[in-house]
BAFI-3210 file (N, C-alpha, C; in Angstrom, 3 decimals, decimal comma, padded with zeros to 6 digits):
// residues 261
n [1|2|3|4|5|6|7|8|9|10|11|12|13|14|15|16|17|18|19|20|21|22|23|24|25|26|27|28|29|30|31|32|33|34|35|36|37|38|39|40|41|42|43|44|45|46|47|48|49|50|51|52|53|54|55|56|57|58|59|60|61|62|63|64|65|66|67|68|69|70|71|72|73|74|75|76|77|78|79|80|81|82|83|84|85|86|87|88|89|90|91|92|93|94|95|96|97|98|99|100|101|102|103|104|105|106|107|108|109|110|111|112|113|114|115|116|117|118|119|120|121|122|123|124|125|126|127|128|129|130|131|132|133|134|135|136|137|138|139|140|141|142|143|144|145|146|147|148|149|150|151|152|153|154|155|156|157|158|159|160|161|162|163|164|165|166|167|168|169|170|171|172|173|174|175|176|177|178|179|180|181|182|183|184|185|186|187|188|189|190|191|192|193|194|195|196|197|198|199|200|201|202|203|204|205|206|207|208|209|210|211|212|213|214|215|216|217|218|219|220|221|222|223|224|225|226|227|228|229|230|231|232|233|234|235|236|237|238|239|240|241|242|243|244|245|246|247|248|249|250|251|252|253|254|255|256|257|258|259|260|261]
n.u [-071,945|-068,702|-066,343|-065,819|-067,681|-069,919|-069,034|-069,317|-071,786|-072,882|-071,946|-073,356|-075,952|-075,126|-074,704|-077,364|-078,352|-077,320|-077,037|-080,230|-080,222|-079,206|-080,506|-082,849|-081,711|-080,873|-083,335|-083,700|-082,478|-083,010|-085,294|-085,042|-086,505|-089,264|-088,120|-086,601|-087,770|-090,182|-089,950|-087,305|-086,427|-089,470|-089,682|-088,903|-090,796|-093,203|-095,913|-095,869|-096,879|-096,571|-096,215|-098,774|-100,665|-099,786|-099,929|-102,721|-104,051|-102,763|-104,462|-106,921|-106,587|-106,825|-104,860|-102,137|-099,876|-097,915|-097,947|-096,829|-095,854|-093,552|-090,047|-087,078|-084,700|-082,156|-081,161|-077,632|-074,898|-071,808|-069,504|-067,694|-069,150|-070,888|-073,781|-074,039|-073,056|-074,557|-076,559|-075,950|-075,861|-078,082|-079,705|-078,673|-079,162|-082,002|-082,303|-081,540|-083,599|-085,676|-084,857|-084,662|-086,654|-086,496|-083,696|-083,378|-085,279|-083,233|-081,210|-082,498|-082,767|-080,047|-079,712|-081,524|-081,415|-079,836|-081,488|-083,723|-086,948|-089,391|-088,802|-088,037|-090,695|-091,163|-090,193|-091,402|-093,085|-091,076|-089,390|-091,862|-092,255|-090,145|-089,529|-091,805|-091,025|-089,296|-090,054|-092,169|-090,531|-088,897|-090,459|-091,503|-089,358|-088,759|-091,708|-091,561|-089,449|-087,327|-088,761|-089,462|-086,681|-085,957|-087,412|-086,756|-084,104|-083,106|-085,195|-083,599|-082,086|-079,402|-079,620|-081,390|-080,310|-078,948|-078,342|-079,795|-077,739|-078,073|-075,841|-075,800|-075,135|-075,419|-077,876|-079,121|-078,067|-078,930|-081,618|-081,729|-080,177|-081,191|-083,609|-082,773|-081,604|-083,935|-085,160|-083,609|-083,686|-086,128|-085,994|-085,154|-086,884|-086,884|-084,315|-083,895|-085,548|-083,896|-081,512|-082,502|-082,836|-080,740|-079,074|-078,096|-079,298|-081,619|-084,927|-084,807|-082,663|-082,743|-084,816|-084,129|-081,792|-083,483|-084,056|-081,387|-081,521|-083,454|-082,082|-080,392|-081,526|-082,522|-080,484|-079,704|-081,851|-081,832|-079,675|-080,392|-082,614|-083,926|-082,894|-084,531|-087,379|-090,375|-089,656|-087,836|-089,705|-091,069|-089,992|-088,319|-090,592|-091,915|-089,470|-089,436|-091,593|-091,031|-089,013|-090,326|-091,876|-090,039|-088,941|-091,282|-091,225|-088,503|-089,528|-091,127|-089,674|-088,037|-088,914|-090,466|-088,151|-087,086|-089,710|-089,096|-087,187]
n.v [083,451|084,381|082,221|084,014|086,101|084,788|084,851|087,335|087,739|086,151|087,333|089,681|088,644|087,426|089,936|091,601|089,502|089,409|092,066|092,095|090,631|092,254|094,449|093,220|092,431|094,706|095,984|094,111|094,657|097,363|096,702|095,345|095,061|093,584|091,319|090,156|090,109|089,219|086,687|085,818|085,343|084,040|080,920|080,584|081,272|080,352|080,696|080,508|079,287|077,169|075,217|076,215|074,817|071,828|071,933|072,311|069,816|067,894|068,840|068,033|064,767|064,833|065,405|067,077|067,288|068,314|071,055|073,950|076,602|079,014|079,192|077,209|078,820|081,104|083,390|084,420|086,885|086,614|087,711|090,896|092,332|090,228|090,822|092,282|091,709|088,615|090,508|091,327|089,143|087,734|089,180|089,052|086,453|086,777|088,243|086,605|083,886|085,858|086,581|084,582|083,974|085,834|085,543|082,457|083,641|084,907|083,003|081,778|083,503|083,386|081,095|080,215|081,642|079,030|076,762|074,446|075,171|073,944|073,400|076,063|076,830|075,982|076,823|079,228|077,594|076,187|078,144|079,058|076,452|075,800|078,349|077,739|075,327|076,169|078,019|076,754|074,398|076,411|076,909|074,821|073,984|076,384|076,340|073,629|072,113|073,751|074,601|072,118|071,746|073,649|073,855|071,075|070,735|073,414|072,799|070,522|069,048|067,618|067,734|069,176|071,457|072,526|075,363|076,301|078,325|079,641|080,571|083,491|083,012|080,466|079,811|081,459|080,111|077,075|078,252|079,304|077,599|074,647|075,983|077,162|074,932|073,017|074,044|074,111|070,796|070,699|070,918|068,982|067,781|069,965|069,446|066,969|067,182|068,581|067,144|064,946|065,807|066,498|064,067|062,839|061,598|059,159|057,417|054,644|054,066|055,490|054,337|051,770|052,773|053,683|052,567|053,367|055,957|056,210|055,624|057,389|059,503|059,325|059,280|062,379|063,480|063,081|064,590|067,589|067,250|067,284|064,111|062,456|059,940|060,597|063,301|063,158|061,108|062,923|064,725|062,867|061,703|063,614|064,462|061,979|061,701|063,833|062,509|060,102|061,887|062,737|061,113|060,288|062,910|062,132|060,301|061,091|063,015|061,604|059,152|062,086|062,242|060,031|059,711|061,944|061,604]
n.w [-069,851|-068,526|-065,734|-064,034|-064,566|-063,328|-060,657|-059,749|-060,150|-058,497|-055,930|-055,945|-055,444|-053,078|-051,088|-051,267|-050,175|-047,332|-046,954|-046,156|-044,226|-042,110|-041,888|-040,710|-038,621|-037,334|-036,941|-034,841|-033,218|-032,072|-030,816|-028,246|-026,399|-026,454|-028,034|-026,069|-023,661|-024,366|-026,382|-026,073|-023,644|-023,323|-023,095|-020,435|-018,705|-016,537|-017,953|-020,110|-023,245|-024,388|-021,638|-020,858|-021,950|-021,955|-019,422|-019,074|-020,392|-018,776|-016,570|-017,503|-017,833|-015,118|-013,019|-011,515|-012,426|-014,427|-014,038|-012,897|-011,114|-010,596|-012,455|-011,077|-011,172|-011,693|-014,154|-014,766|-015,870|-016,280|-017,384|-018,891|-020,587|-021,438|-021,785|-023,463|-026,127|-026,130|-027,145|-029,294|-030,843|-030,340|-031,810|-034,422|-035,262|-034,984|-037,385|-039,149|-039,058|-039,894|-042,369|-043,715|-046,251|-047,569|-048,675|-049,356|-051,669|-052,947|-053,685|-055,561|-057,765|-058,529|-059,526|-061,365|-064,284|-065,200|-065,350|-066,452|-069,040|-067,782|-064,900|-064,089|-063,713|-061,626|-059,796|-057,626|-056,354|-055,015|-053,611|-051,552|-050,430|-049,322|-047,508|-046,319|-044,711|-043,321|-041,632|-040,237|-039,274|-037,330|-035,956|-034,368|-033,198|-031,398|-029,685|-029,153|-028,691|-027,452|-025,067|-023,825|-023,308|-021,635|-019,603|-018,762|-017,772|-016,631|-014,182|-013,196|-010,811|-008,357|-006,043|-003,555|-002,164|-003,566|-005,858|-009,099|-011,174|-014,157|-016,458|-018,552|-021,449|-022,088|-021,510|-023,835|-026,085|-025,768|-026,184|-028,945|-030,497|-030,656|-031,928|-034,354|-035,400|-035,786|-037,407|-039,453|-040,098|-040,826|-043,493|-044,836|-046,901|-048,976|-049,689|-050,140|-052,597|-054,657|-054,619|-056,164|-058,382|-059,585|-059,565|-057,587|-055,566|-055,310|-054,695|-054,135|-052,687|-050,550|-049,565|-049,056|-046,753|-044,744|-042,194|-041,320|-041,464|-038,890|-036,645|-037,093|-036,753|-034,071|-032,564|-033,135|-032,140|-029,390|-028,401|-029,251|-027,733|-024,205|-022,105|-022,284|-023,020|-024,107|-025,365|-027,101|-028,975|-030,009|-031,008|-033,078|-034,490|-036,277|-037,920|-039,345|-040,390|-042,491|-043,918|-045,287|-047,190|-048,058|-049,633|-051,096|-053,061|-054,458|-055,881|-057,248|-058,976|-059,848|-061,794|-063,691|-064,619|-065,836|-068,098|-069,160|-071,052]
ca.u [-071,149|-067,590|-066,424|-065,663|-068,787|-071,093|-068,711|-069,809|-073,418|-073,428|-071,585|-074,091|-077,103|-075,112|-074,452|-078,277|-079,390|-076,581|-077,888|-081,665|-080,188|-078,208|-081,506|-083,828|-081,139|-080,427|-084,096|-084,274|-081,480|-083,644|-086,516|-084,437|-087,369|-089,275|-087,021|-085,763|-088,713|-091,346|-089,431|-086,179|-087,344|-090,822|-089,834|-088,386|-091,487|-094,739|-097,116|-095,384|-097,920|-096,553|-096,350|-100,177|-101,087|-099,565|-100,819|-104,233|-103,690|-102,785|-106,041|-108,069|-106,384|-107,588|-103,842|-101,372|-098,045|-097,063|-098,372|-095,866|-095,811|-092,192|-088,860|-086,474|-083,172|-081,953|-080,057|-076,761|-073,867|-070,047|-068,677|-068,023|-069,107|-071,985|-074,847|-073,634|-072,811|-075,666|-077,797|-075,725|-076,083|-079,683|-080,173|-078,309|-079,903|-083,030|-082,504|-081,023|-084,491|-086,705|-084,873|-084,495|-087,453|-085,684|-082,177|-083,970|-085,271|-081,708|-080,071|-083,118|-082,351|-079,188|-079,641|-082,859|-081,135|-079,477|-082,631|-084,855|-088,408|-090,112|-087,793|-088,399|-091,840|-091,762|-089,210|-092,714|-093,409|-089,591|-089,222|-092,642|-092,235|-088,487|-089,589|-092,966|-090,630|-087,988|-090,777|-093,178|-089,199|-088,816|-092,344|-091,634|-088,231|-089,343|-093,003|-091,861|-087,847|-086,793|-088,982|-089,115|-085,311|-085,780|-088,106|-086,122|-082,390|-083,712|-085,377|-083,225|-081,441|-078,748|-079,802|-082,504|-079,713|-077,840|-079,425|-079,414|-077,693|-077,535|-075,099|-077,067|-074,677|-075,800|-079,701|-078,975|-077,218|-079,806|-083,045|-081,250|-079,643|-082,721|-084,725|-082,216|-081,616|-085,197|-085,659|-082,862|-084,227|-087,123|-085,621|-085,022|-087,608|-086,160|-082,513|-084,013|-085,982|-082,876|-080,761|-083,171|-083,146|-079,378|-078,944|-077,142|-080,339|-083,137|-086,098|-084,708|-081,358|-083,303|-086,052|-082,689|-081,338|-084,464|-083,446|-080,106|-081,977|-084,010|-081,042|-079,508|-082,555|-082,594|-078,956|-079,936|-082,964|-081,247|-078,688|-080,831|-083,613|-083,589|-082,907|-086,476|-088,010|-091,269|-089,011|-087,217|-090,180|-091,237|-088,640|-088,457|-091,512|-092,415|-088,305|-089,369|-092,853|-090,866|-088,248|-090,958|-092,280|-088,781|-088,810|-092,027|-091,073|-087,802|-089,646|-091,620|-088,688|-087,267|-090,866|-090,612|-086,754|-087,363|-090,746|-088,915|-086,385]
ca.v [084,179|083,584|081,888|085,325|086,892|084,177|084,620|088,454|087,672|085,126|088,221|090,528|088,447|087,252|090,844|091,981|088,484|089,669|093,353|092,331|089,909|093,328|095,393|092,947|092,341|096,507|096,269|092,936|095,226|098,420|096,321|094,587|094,732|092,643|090,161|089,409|089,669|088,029|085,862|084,880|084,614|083,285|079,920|080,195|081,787|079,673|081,318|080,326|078,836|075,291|075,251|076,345|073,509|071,166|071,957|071,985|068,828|067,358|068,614|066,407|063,508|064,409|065,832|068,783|066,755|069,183|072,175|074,492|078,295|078,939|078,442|077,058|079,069|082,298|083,950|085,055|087,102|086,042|088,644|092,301|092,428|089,461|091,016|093,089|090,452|088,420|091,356|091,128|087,499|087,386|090,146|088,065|085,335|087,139|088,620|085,001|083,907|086,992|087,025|083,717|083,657|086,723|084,800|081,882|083,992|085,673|082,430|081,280|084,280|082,869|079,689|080,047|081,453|077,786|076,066|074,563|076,151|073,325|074,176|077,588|077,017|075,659|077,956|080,262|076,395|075,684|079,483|079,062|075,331|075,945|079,120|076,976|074,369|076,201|078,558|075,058|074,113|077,362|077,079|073,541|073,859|077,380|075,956|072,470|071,573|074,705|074,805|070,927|071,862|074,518|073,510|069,779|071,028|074,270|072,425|069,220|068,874|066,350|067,598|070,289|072,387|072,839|076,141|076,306|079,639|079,342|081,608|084,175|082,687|078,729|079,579|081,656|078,805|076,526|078,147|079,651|077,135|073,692|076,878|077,248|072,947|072,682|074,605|073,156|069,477|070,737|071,816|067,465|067,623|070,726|069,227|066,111|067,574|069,370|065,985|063,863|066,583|066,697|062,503|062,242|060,831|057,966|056,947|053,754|054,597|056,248|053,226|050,936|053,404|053,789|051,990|053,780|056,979|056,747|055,845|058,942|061,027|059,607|060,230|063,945|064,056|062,720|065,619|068,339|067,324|066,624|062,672|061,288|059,139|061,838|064,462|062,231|060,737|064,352|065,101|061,847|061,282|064,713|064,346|060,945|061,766|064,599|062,232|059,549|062,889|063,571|059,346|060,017|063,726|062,118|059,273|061,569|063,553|060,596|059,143|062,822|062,469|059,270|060,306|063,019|060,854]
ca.w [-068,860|-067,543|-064,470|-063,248|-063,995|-062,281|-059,162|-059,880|-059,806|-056,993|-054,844|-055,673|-054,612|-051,465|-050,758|-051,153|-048,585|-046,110|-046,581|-045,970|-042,962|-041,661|-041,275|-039,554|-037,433|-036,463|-036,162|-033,750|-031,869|-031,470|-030,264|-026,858|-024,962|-027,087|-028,588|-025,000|-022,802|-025,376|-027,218|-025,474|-022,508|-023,072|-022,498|-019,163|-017,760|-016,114|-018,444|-021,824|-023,632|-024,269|-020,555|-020,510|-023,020|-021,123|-017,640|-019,198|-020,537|-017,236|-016,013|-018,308|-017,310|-013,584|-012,288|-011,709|-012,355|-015,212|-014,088|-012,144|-010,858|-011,273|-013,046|-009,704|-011,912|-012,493|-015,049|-014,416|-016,241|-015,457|-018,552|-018,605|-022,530|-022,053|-021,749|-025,127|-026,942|-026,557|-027,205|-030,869|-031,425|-030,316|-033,096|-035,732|-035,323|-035,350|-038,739|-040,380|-039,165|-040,552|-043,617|-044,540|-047,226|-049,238|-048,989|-050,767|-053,150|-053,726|-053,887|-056,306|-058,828|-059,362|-059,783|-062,363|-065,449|-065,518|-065,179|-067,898|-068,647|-066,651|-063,744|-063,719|-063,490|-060,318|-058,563|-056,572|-055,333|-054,363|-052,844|-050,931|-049,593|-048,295|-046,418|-045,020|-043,912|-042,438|-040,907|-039,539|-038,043|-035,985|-034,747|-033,530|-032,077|-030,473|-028,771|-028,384|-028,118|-026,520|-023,497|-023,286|-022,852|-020,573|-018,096|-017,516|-017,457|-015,426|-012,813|-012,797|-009,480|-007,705|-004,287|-003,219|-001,784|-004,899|-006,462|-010,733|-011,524|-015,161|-017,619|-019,784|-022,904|-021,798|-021,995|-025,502|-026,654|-026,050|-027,287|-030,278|-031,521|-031,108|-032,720|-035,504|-035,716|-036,378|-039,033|-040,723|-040,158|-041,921|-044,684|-045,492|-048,449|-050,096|-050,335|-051,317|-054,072|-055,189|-054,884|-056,699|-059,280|-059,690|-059,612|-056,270|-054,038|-055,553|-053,802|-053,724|-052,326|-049,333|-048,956|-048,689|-045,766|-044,146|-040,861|-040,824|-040,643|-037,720|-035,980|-036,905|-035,760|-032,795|-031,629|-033,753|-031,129|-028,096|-028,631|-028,773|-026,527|-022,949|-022,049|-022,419|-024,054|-025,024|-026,134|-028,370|-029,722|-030,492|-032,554|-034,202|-035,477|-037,326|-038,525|-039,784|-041,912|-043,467|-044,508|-045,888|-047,944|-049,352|-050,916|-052,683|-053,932|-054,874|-056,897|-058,688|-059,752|-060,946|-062,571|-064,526|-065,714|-067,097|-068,890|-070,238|-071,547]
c.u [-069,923|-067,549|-066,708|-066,899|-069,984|-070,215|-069,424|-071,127|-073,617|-072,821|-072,531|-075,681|-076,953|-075,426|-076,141|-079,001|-078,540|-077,303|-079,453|-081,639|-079,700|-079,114|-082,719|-082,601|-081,176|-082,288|-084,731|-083,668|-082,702|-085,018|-086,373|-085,381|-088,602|-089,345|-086,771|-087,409|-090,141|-091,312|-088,326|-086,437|-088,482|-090,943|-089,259|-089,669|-092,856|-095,603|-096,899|-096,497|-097,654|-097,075|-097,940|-101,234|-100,766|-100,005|-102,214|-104,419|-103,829|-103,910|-106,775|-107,519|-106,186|-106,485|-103,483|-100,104|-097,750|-097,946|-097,362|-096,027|-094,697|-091,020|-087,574|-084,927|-083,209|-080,782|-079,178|-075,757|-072,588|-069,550|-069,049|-068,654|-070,303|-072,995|-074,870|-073,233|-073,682|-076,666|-077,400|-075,860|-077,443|-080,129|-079,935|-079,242|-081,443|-083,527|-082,144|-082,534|-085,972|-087,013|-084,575|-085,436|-086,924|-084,425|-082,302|-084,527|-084,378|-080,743|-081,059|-083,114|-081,247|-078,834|-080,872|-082,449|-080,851|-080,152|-083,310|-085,980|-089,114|-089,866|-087,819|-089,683|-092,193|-090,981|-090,137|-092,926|-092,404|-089,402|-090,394|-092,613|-091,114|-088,804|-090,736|-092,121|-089,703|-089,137|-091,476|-091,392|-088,908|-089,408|-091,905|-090,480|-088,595|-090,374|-092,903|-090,678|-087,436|-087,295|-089,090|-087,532|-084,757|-086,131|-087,117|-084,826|-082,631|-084,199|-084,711|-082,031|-080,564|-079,152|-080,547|-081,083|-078,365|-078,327|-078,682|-079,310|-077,008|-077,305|-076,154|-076,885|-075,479|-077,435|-079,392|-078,990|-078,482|-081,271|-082,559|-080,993|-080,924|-083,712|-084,262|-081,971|-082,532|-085,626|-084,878|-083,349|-085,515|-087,278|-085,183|-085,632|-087,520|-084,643|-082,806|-084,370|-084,636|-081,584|-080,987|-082,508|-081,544|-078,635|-078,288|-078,350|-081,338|-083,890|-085,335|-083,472|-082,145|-084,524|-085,029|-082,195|-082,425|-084,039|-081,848|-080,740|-082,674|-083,002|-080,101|-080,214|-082,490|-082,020|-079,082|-081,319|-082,335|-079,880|-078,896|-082,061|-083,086|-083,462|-083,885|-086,485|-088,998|-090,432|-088,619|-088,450|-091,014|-091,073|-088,628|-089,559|-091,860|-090,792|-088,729|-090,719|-092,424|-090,012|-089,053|-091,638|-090,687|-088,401|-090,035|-092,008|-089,577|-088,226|-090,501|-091,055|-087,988|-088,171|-090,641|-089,032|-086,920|-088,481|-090,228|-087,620|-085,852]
c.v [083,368|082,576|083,098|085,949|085,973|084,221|086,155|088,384|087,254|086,362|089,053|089,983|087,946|088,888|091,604|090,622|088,827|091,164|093,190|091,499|091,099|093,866|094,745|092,977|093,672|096,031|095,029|093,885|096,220|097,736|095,200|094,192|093,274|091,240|089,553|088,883|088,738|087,054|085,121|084,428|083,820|081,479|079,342|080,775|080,777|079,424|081,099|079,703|077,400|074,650|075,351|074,997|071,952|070,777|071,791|070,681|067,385|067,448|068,310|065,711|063,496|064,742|067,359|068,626|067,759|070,322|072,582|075,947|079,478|078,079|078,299|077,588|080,415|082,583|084,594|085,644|087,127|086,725|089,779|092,409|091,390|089,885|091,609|092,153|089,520|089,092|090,893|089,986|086,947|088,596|089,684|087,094|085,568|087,734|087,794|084,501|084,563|087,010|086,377|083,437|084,458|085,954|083,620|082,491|084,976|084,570|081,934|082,246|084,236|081,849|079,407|080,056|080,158|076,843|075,619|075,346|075,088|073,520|075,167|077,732|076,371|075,957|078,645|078,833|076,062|077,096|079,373|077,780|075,183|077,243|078,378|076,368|074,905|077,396|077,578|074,874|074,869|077,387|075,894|073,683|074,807|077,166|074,375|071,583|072,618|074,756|073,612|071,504|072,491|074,092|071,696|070,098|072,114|074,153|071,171|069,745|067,693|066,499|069,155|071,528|072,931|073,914|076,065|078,164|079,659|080,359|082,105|082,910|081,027|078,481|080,328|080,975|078,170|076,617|078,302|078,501|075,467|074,775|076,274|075,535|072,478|072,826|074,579|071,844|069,526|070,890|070,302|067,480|068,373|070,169|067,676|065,772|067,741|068,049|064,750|064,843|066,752|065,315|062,000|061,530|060,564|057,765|055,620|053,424|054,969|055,378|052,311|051,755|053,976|053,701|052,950|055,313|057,388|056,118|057,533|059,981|060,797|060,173|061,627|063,915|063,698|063,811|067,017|068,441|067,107|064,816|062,001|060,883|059,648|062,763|063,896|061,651|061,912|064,948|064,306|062,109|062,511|064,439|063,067|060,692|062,774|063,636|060,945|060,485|063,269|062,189|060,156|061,715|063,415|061,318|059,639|062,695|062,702|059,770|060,444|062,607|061,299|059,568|061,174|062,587|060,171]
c.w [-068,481|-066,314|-063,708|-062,807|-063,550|-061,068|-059,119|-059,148|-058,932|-055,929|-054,756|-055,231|-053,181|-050,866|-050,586|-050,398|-047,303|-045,645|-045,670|-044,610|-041,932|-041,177|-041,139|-038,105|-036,596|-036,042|-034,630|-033,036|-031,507|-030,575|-029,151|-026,306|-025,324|-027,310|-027,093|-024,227|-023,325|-025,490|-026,890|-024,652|-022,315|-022,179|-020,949|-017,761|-017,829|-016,900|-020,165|-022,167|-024,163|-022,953|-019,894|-020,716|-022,296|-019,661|-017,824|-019,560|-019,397|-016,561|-016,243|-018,159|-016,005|-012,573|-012,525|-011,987|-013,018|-014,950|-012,534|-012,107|-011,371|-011,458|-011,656|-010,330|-011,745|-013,360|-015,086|-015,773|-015,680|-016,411|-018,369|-019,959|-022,266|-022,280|-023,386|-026,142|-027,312|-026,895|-029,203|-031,106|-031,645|-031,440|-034,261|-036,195|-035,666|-036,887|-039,679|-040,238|-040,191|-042,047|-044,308|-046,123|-047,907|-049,413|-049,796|-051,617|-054,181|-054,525|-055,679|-057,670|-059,310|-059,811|-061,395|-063,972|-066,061|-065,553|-066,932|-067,848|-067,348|-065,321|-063,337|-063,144|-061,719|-059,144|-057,760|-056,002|-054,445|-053,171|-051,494|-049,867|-048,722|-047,418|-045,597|-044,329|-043,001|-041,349|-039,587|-038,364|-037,072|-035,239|-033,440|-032,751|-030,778|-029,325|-028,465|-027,689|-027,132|-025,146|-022,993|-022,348|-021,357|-019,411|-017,452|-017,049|-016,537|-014,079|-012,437|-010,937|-008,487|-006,417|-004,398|-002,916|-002,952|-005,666|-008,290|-010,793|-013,041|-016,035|-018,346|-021,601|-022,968|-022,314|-023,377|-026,145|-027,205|-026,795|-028,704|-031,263|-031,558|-031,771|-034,345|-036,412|-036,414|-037,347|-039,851|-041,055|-041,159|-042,789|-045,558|-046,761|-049,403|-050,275|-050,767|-052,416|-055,016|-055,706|-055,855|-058,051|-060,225|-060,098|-058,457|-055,217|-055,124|-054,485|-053,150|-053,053|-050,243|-048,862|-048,284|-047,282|-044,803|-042,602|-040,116|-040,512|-039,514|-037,355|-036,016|-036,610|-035,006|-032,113|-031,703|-032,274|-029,825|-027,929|-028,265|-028,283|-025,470|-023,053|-021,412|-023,059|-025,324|-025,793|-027,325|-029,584|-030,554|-031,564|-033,641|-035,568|-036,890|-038,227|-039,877|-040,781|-043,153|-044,325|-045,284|-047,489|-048,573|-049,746|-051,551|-053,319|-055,194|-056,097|-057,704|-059,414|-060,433|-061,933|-063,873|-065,497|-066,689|-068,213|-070,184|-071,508|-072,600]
res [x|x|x|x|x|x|x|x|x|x|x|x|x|x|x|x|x|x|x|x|x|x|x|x|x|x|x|x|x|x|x|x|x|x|x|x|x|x|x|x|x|x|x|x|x|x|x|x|x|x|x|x|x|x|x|x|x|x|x|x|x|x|x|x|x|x|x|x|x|x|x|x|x|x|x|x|x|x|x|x|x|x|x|x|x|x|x|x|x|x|x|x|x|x|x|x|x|x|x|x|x|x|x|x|x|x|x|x|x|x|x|x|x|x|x|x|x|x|x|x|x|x|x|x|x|x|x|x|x|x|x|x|x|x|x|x|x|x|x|x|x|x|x|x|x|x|x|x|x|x|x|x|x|x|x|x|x|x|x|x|x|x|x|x|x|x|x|x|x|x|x|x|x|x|x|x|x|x|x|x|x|x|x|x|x|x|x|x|x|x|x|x|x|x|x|x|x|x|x|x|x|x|x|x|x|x|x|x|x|x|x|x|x|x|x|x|x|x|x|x|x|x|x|x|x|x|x|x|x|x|x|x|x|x|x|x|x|x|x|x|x|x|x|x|x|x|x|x|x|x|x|x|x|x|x|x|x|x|x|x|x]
***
């Protein structure tokens, strides 16, 4: 095939992952009540279930410190258009989510012809482990960064008489996007498969930079967590076993190239 006609092909499988991102999204829209009151909201309410886990928690170690009734905030709009706007964004977002496992396996139908046979053969493992991981990342940002987030910036306070009236777009922001963060971060051992596989990232390249990366998770966790210590180490650590798991997938992609050699 041409240049032309692989720009061809690569349009028509973007065009059928944008389509299949187009109609979860219409349907995140038709289902407002939902999406908002379930799922957007969840973590700003008492009863969320991190929030449960936690308070129970606390009550085996004999207290009530983290256990709370309500959220001391409410949610305001300051735009004639916000409420409509985030209704479309929180629908987007909901269908880049939904429909991320067909969009890897749109991008993975054009990428395969160019593949060897061995390679091919392990595209249903590559398709399946990049939607677990980026699935496992939503879970965790969703039930463990987001309402960390919520509940300390929500109830933080310089003075009792100061009330938190926080923007609809500000809380969007925040769950959406530590949702969306997460489940990119998790996505470390599919782009280092892919890098090993290509010659741009060694094991030993990434044993050597070891040190420089948990520095850069941290600042990456001190960014989008609250400014703790727990939160941070939260983030870290699961960040930091995936990235031990993308050295030894890289060193047995490089183990097989030489072999084959």
């Amino acid at each position: 095939m041409s240049f032309l006609d692989h720009l061809e092909e690569l349009r028509w499988h973007l065009v059928r992952a944008a389509i299949a991102i187009l109609v979860f999204a219409i349907a995140a829209f038709a289902f407002k009540s939902f999406i908002f009151n379930e799922v957007i909201f969840g973590p700003k309410t008492p009863g969320f279930w991190t929030y449960e886990q936690i308070c129970n928690l606390s009550s085996m170690m004999g207290g009530d410190t983290f256990c709370f009734d309500e959220m001391p905030f409410i949610l305001i709009n300051t735009e004639m258009s916000g409420q409509f706007s985030t209704h479309m964004w929180v629908s987007i977002v909901a269908g880049i989510i939904v429909a991320f496992p067909y969009v890897v396996f749109e991008m993975w139908r054009f990428v395969k012809p160019g593949l060897h046979e061995n390679e091919r053969k392990n595209g249903s493992k590559v398709i399946f482990f990049t939607a677990l991981l980026f699935i496992m990342g939503v879970l965790f940002g969703y039930y463990l960064i987001a309402p960390l987030s919520v509940q300390f910036f929500g109830t933080y306070t310089v003075d009792p008489s100061v009330a938190n009236q926080i923007r609809l777009s500000s809380y969007i922001s925040m769950v959406t996007s530590t949702t969306l963060a997460s489940g990119l971060f998790f996505e470390l051992p599919v782009l280092a498969y892919f890098f090993s596989v290509i010659g741009l990232l060694t094991p030993v390249w990434m044993r050597k930079y070891r040190r420089h990366a948990v520095i850069v998770v941290l600042v990456l966790s001190a960014i989008i967590t609250p400014p703790d210590i727990l939160s941070q180490i939260l983030v870290t650590v699961p960040i930091m076993i995936l990235y031990e798991v993308s050295i030894s997938l890289s060193s047995r992609v490089n183990k097989r190239k030489k072999a084959s050699a």
